[in-house]
N, CA, C and O atoms as a Tripos MOL2 file, in Angstrom:
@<TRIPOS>MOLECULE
protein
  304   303    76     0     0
PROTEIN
NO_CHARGES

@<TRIPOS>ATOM
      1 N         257.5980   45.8450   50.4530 N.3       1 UNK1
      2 CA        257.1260   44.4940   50.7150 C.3       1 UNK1
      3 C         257.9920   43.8530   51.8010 C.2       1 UNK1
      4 O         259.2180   43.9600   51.7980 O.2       1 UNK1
      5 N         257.2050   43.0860   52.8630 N.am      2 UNK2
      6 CA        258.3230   42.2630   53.6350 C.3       2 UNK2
      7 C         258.7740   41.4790   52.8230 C.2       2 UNK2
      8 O         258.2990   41.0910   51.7560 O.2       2 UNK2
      9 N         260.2860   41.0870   53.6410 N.am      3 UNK3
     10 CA        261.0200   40.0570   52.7590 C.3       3 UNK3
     11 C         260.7950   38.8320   54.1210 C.2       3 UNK3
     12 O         260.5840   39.2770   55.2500 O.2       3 UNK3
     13 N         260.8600   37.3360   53.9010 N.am      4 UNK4
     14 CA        261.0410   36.9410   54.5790 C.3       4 UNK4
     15 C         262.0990   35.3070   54.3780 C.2       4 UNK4
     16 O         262.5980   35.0940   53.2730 O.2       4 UNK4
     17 N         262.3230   34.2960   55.5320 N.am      5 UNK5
     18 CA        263.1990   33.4010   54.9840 C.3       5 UNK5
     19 C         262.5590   32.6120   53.3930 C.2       5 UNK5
     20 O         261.4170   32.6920   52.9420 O.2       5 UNK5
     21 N         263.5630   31.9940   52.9090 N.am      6 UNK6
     22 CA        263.1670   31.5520   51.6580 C.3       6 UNK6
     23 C         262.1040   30.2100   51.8890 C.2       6 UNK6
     24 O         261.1240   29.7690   51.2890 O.2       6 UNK6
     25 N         262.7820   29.8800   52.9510 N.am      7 UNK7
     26 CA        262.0220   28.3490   53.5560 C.3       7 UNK7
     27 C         260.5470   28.7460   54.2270 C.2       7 UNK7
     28 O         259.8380   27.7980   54.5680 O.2       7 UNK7
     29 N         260.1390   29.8610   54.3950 N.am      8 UNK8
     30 CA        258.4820   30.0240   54.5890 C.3       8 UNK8
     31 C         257.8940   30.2420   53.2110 C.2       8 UNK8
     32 O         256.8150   29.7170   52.9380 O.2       8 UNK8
     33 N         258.4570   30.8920   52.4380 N.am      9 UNK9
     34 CA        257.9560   30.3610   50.9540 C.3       9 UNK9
     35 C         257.0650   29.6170   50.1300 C.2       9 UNK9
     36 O         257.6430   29.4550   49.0550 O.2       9 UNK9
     37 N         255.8290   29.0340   50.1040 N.am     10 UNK10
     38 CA        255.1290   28.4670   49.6130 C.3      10 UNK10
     39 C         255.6330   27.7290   47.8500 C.2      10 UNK10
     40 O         255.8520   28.5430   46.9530 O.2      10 UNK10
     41 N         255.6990   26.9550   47.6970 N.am     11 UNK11
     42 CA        255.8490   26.3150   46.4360 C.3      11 UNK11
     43 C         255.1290   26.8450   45.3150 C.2      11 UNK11
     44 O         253.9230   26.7140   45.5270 O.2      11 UNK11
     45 N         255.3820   27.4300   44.1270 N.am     12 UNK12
     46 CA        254.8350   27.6920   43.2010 C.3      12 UNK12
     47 C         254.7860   29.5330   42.9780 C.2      12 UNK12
     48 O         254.3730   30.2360   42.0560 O.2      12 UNK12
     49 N         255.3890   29.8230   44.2370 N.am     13 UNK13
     50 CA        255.7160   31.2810   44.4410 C.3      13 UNK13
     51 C         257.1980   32.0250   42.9900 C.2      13 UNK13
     52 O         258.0700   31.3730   42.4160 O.2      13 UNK13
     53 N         256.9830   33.0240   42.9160 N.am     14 UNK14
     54 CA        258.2640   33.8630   42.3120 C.3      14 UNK14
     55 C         258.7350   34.9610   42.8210 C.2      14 UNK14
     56 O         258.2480   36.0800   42.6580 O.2      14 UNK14
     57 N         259.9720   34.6100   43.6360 N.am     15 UNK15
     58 CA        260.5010   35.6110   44.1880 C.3      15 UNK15
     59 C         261.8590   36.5350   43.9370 C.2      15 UNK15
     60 O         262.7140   36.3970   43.0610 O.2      15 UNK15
     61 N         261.7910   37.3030   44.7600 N.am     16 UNK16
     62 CA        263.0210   38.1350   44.2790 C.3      16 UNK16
     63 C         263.9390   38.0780   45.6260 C.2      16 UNK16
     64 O         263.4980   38.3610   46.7400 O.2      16 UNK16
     65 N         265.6130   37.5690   45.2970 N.am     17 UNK17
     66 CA        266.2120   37.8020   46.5680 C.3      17 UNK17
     67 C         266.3250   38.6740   46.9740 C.2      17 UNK17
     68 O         265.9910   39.5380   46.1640 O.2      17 UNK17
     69 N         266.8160   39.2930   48.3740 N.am     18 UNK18
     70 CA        267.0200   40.4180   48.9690 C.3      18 UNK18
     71 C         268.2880   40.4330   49.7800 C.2      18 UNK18
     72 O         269.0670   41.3540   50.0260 O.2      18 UNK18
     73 N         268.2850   39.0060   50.1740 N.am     19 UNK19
     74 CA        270.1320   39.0530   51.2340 C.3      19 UNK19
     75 C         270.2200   38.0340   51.4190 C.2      19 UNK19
     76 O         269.2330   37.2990   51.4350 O.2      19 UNK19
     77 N         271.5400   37.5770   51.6450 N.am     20 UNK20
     78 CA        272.3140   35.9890   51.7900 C.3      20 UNK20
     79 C         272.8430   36.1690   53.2590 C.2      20 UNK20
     80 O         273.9930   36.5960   53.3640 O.2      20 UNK20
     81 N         272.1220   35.8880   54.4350 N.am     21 UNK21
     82 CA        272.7720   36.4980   55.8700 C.3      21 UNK21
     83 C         274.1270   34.9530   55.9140 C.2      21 UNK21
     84 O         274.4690   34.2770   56.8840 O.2      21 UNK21
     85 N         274.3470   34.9130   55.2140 N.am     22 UNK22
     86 CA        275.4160   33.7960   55.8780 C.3      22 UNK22
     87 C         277.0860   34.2010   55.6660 C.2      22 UNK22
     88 O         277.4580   35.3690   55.5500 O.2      22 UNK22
     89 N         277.6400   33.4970   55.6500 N.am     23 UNK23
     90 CA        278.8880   33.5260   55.6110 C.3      23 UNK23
     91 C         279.7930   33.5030   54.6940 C.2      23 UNK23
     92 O         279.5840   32.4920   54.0240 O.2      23 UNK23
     93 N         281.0710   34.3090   54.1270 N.am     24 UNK24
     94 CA        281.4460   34.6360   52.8480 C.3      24 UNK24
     95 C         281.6720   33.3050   52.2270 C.2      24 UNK24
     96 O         281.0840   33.3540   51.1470 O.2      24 UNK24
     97 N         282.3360   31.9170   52.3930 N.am     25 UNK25
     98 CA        281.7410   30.9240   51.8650 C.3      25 UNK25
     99 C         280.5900   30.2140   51.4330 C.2      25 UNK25
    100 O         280.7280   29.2660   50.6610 O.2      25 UNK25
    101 N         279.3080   30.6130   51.9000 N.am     26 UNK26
    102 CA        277.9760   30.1920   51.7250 C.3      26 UNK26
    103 C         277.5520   31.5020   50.4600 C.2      26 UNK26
    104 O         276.9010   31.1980   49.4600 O.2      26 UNK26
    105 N         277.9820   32.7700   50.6850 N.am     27 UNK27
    106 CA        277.5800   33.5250   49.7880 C.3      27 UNK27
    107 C         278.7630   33.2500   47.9780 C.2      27 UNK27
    108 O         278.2230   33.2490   46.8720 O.2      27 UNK27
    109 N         279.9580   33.1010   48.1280 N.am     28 UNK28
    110 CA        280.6950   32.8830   47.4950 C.3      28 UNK28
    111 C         279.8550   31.3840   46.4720 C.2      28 UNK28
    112 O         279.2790   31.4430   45.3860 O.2      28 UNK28
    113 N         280.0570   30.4270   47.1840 N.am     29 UNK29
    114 CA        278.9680   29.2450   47.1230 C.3      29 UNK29
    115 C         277.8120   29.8990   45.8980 C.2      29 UNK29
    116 O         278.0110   29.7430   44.6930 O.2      29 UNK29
    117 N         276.4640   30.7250   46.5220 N.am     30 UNK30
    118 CA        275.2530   30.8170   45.7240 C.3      30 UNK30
    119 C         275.8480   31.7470   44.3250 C.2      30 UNK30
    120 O         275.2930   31.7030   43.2270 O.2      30 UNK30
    121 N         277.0600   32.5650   44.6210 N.am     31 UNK31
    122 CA        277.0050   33.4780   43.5490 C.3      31 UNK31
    123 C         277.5530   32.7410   42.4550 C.2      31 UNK31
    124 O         277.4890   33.2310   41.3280 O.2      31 UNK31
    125 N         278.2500   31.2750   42.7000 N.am     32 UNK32
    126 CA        278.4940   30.9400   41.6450 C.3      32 UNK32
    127 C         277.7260   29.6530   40.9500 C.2      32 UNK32
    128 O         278.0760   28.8710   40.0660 O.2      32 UNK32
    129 N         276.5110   29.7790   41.7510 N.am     33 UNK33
    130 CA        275.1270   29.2850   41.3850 C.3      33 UNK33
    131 C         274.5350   30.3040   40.6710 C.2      33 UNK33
    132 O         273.4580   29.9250   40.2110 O.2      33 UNK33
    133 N         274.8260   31.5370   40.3700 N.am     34 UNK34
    134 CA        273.8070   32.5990   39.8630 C.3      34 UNK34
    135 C         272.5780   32.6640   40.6180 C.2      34 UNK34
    136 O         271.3990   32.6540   40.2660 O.2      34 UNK34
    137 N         273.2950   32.7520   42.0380 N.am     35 UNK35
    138 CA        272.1870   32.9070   43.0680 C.3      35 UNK35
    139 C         272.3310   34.4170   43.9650 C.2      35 UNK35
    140 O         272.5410   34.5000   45.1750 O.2      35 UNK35
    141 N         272.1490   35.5990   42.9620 N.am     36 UNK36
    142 CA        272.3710   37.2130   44.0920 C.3      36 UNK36
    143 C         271.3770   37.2880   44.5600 C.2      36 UNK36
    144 O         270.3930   36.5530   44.4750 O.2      36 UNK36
    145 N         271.6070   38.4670   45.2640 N.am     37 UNK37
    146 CA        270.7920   39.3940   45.9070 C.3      37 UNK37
    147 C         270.4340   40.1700   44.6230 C.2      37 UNK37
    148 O         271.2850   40.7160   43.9200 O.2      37 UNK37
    149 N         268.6860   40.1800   44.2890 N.am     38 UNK38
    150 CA        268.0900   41.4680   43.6490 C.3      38 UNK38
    151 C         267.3510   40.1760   41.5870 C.2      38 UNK38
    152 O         266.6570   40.4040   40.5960 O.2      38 UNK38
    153 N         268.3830   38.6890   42.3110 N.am     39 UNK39
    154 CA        267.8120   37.8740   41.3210 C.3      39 UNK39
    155 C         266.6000   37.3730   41.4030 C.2      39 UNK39
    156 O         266.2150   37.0780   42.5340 O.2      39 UNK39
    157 N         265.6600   37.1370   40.2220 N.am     40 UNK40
    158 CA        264.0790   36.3210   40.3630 C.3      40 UNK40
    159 C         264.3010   35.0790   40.5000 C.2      40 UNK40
    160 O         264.8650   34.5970   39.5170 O.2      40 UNK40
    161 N         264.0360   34.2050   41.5090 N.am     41 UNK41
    162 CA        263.8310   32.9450   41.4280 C.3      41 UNK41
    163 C         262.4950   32.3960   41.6570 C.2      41 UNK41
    164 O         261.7250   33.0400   42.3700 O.2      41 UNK41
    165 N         262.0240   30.9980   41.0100 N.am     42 UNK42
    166 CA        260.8430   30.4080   41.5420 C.3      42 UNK42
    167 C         261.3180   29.2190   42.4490 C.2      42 UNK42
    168 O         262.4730   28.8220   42.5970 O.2      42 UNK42
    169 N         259.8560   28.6110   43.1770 N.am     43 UNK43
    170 CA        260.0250   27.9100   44.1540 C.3      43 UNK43
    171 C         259.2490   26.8710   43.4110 C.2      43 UNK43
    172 O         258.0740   26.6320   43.1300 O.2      43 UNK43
    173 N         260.3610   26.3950   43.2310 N.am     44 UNK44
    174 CA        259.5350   25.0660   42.4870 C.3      44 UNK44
    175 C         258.9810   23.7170   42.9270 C.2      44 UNK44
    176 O         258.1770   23.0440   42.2810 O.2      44 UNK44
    177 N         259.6060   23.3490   44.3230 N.am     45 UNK45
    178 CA        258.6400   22.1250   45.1450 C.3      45 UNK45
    179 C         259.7990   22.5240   46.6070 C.2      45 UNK45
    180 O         260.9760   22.8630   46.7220 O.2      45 UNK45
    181 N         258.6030   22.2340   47.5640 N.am     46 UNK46
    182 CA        259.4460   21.5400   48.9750 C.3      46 UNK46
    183 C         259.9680   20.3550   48.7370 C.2      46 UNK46
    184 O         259.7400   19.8200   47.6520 O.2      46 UNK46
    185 N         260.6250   19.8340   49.5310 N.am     47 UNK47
    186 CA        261.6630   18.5980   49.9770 C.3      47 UNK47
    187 C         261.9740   18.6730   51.0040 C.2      47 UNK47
    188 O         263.1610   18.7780   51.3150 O.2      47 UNK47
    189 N         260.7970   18.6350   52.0360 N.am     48 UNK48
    190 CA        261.1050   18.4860   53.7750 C.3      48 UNK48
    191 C         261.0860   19.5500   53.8490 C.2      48 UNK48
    192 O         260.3130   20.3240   53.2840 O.2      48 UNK48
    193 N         262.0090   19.8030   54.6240 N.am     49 UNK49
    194 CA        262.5610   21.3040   55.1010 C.3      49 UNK49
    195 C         263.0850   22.5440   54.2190 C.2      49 UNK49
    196 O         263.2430   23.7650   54.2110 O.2      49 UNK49
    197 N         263.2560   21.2500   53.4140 N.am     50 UNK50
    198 CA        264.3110   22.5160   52.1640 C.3      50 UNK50
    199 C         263.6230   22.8090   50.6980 C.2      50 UNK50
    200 O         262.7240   22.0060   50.4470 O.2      50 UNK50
    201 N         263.8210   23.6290   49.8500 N.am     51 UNK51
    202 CA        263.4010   23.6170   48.9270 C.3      51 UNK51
    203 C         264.2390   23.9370   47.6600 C.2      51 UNK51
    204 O         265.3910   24.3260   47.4700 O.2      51 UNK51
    205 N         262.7380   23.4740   46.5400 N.am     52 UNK52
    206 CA        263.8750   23.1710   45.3600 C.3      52 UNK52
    207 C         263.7160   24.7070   44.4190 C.2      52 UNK52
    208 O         262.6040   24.9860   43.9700 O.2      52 UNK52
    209 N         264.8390   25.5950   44.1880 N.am     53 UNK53
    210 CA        264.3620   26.5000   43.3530 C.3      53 UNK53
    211 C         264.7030   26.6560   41.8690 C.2      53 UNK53
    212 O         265.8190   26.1390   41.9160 O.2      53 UNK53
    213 N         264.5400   27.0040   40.5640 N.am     54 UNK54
    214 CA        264.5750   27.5070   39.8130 C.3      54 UNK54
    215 C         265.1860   28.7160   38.9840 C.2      54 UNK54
    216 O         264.2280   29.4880   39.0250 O.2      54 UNK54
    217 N         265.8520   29.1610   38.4910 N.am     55 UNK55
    218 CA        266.5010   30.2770   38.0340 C.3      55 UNK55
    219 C         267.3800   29.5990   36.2970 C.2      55 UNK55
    220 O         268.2250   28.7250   36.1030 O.2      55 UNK55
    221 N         266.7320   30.4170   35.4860 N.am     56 UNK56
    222 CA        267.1760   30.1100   34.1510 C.3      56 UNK56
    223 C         267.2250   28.9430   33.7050 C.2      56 UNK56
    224 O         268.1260   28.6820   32.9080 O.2      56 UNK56
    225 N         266.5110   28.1670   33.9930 N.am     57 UNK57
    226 CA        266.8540   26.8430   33.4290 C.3      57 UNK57
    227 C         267.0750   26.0020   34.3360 C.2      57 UNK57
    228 O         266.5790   24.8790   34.4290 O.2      57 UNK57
    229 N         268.0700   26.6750   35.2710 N.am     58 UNK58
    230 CA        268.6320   25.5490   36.5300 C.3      58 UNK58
    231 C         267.9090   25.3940   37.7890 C.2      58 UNK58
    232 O         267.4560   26.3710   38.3850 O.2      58 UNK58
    233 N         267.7400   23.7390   38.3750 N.am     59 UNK59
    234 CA        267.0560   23.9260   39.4240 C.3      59 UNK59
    235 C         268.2750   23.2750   40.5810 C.2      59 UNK59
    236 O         268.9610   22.2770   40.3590 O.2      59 UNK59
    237 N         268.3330   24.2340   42.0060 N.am     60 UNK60
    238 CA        269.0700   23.9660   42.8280 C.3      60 UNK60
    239 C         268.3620   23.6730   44.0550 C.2      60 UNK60
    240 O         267.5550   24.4970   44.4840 O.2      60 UNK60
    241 N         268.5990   22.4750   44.7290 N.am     61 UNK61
    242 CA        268.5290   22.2260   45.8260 C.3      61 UNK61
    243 C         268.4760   22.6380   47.0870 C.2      61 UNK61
    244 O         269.0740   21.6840   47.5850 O.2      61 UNK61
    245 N         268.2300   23.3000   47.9510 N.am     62 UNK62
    246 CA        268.8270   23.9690   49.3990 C.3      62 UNK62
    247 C         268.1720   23.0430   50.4120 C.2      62 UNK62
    248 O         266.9890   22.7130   50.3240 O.2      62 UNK62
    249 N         268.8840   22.6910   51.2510 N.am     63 UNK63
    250 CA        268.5830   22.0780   52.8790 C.3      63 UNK63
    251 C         268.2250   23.6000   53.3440 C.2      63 UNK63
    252 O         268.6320   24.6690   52.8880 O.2      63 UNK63
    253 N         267.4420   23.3610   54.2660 N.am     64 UNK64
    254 CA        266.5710   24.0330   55.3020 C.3      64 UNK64
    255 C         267.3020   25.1790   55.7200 C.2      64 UNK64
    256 O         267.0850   26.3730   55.5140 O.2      64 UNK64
    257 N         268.5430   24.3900   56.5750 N.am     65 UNK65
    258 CA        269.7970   25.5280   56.9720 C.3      65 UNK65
    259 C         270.0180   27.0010   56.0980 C.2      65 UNK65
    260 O         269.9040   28.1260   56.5850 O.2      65 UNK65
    261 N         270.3670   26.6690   54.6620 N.am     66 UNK66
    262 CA        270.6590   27.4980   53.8260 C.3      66 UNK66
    263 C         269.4110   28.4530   53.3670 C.2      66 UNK66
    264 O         269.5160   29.6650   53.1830 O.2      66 UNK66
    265 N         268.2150   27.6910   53.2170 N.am     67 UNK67
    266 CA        266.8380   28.2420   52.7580 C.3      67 UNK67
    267 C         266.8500   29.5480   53.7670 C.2      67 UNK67
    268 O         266.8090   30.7480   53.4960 O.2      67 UNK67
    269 N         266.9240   28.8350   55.0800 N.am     68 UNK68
    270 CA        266.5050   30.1380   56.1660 C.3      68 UNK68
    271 C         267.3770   31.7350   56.1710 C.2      68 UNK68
    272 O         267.0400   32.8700   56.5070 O.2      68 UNK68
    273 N         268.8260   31.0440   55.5360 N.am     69 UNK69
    274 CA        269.8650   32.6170   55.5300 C.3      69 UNK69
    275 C         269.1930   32.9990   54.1320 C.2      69 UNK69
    276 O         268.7740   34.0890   54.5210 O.2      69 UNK69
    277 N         268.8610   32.9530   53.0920 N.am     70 UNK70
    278 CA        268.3990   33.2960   52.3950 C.3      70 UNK70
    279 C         266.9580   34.0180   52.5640 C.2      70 UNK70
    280 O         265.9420   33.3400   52.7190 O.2      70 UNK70
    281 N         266.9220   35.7660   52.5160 N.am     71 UNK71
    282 CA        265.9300   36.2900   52.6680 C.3      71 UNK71
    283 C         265.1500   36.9490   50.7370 C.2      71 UNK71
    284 O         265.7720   37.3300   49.7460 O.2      71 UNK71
    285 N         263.8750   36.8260   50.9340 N.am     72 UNK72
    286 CA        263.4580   37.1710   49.7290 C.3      72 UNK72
    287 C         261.8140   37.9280   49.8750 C.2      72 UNK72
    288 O         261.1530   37.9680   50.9130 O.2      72 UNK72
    289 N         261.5430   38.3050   48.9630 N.am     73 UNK73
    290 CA        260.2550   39.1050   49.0100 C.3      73 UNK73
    291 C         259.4570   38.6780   47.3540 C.2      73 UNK73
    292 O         259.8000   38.8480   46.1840 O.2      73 UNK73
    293 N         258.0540   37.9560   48.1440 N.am     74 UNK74
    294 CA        257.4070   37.8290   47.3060 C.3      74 UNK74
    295 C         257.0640   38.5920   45.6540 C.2      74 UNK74
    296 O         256.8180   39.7720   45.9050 O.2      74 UNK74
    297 N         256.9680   38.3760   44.2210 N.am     75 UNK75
    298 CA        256.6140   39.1150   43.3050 C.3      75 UNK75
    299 C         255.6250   38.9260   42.8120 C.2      75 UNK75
    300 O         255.4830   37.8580   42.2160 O.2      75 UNK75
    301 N         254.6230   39.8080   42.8530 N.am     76 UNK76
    302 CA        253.1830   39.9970   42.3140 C.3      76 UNK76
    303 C         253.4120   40.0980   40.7570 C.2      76 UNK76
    304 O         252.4540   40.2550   40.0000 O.2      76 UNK76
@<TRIPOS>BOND
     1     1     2 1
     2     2     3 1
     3     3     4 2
     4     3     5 am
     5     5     6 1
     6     6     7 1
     7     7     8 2
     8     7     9 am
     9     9    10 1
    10    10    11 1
    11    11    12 2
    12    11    13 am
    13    13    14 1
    14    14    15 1
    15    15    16 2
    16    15    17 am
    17    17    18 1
    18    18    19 1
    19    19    20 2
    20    19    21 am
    21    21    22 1
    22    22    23 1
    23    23    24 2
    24    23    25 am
    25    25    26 1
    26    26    27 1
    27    27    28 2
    28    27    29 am
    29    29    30 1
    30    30    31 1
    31    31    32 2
    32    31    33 am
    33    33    34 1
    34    34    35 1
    35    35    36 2
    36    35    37 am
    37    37    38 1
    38    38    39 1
    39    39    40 2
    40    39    41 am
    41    41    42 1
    42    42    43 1
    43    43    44 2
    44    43    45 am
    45    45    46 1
    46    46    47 1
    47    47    48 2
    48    47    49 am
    49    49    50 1
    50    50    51 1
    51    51    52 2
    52    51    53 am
    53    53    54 1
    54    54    55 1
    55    55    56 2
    56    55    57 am
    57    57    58 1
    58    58    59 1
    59    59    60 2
    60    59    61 am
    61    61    62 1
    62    62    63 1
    63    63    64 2
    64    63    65 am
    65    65    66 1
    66    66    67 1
    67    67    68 2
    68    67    69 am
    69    69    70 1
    70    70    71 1
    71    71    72 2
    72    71    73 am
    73    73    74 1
    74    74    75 1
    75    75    76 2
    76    75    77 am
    77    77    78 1
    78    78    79 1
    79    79    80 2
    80    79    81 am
    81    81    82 1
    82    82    83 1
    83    83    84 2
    84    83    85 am
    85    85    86 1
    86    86    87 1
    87    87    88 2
    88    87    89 am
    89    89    90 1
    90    90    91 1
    91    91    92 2
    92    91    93 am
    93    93    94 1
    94    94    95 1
    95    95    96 2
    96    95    97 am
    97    97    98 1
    98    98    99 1
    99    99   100 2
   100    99   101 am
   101   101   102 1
   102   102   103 1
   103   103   104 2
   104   103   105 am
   105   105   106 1
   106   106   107 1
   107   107   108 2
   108   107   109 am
   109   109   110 1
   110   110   111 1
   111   111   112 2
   112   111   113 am
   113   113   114 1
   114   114   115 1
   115   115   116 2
   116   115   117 am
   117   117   118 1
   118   118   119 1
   119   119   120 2
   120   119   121 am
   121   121   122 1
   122   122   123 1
   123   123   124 2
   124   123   125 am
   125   125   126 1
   126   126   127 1
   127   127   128 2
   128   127   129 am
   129   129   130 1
   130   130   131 1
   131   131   132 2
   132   131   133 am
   133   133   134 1
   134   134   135 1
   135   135   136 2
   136   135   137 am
   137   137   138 1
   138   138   139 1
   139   139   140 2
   140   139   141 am
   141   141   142 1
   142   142   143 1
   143   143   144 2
   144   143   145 am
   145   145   146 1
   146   146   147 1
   147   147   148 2
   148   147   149 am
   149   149   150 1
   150   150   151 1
   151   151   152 2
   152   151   153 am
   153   153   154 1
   154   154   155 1
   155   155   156 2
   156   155   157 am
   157   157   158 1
   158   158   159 1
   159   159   160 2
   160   159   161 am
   161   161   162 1
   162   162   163 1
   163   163   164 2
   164   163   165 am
   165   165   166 1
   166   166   167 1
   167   167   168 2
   168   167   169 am
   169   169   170 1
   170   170   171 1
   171   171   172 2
   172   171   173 am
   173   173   174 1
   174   174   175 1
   175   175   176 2
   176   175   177 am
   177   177   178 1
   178   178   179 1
   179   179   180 2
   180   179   181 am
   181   181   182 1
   182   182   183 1
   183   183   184 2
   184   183   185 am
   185   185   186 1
   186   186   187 1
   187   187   188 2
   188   187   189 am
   189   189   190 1
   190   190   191 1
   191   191   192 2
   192   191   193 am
   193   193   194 1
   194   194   195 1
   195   195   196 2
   196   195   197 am
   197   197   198 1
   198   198   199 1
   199   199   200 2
   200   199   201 am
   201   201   202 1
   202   202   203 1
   203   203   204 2
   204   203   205 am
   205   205   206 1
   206   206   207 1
   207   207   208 2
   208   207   209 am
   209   209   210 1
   210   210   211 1
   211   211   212 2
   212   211   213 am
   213   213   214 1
   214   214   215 1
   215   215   216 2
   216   215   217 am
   217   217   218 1
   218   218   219 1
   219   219   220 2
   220   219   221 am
   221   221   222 1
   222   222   223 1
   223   223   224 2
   224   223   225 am
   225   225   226 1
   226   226   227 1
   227   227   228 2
   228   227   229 am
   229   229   230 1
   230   230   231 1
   231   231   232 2
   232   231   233 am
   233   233   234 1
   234   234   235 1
   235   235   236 2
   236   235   237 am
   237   237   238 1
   238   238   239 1
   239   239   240 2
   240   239   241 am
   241   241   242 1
   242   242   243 1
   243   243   244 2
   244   243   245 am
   245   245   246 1
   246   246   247 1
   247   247   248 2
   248   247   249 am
   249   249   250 1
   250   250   251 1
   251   251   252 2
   252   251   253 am
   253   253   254 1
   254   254   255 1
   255   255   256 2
   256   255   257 am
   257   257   258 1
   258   258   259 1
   259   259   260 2
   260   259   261 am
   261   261   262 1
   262   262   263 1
   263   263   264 2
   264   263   265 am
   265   265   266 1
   266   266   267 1
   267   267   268 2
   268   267   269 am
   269   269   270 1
   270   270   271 1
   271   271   272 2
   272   271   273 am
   273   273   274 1
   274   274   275 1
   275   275   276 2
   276   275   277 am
   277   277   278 1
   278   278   279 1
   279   279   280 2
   280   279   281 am
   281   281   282 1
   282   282   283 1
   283   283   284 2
   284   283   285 am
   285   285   286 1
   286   286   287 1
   287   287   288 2
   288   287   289 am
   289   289   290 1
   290   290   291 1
   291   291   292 2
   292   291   293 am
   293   293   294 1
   294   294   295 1
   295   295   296 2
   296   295   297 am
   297   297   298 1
   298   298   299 1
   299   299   300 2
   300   299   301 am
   301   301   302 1
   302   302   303 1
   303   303   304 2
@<TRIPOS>SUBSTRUCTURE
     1 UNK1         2 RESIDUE 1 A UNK
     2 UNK2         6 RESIDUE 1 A UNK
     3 UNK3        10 RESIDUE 1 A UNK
     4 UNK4        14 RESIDUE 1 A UNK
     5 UNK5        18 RESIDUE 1 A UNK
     6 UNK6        22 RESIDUE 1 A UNK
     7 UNK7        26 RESIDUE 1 A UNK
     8 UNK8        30 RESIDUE 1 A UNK
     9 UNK9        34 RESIDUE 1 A UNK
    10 UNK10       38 RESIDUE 1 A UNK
    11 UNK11       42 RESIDUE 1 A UNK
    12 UNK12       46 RESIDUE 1 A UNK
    13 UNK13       50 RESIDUE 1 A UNK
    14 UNK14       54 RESIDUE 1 A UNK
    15 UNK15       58 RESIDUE 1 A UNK
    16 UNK16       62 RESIDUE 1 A UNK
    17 UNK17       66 RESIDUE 1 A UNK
    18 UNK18       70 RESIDUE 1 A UNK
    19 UNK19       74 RESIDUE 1 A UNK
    20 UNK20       78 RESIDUE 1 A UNK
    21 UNK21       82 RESIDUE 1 A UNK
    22 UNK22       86 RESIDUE 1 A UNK
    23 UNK23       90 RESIDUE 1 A UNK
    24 UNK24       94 RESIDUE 1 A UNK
    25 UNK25       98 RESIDUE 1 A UNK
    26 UNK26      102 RESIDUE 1 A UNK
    27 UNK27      106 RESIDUE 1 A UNK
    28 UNK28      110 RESIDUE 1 A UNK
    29 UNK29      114 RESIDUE 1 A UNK
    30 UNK30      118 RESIDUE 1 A UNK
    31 UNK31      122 RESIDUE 1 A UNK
    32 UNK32      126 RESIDUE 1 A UNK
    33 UNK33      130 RESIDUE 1 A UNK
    34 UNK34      134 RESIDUE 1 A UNK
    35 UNK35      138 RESIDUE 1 A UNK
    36 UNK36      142 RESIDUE 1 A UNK
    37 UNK37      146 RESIDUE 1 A UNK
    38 UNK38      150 RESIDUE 1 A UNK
    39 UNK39      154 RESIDUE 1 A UNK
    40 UNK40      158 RESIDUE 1 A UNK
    41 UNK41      162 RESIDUE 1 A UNK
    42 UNK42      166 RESIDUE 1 A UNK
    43 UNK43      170 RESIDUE 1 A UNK
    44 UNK44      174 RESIDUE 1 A UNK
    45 UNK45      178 RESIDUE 1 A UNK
    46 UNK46      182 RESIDUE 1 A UNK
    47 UNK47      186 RESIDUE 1 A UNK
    48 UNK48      190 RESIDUE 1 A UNK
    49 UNK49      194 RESIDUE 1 A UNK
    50 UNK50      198 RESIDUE 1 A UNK
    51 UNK51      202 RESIDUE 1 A UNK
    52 UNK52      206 RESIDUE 1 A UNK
    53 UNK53      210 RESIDUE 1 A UNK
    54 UNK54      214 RESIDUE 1 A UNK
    55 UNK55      218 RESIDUE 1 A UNK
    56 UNK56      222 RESIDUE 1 A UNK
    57 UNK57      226 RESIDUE 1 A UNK
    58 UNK58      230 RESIDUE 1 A UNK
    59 UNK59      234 RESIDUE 1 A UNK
    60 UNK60      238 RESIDUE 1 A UNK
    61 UNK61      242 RESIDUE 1 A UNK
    62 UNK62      246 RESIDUE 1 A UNK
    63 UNK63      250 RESIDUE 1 A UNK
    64 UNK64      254 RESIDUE 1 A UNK
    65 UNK65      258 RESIDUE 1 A UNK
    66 UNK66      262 RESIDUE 1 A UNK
    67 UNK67      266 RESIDUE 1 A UNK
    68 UNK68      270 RESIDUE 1 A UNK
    69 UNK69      274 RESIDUE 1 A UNK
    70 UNK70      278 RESIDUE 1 A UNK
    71 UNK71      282 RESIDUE 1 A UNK
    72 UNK72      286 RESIDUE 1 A UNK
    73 UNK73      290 RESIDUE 1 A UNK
    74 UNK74      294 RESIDUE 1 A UNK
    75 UNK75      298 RESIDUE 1 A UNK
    76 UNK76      302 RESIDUE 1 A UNK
């Protein structure tokens, strides 16, 4: 499956991450969100540019910036 940024994503989608292209602070950052590579998250609403996602209970925020280093691939 292509993976693509998290921020083309459609709302209401469930995806699976695939890679955090950013920087060992930005990745350090999501992992202690319980945000890996290979985790299911949903996309639970836009907010502009950025979106709001879902994972166990918790819903986290991302600005646009961060959405885009975040790559993921849709789950059927």
């Amino acid at each position: 499956m292509q993976s693509q940024p998290l921020s083309d994503i459609p709302a209401g989608e469930t995806v699976r991450l695939v890679s955090i292209d950013g920087g060992r602070q930005l990745t350090r950052r999501l992992l202690s969100l319980g945000i890996t590579p290979g985790a299911e998250l949903q996309i639970l609403h836009r907010r502009g540019q950025g979106v709001v996602i879902g994972r166990n209970g918790n819903r986290v925020a991302l600005g646009r910036g961060i959405a885009e280093k975040l790559q993921a691939e849709k789950i059927d």
